[in-house]
C-alpha positions, 0 to 999 in steps of 0.5 A: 521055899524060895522064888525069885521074880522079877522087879523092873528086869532085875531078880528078886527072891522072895517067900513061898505066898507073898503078895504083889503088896508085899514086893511092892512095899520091899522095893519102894519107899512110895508107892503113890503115883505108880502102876504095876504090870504083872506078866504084862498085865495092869493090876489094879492097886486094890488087888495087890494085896491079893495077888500072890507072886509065883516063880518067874513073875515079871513086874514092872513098876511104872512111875507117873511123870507129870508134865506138859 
């Protein structure tokens, strides 16, 4: 069966148990230098693995900006 969440406001279906690490692989060809928010929360990189995604989930990927 099929969900769909949503990456960076834009929809994403996905497989019934599919991790945060999963999607985050899926979108992204480097994942160093980001922070994700699932449902507005911070999670922490060594839990995406483990998060497994539900219908609707909202993630934000938020890319670090060097600067000064």
């Amino acid at each position: 069966m099929m969900q769909t969440v949503f990456v960076n406001k834009e929809a994403l279906e996905i497989a019934d148990h599919t991790s945060l690490q999963q999607v985050i692989e899926k979108v992204l060809t480097e994942i160093d230098g980001i922070a994700i928010a699932l449902n507005e929360n911070i999670i922490p990189k060594d839990d995406w693995q483990t998060t497994i995604l539900n219908d609707k989930d909202d993630i934000i990927i938020i890319g670090a900006v060097a600067g000064g």
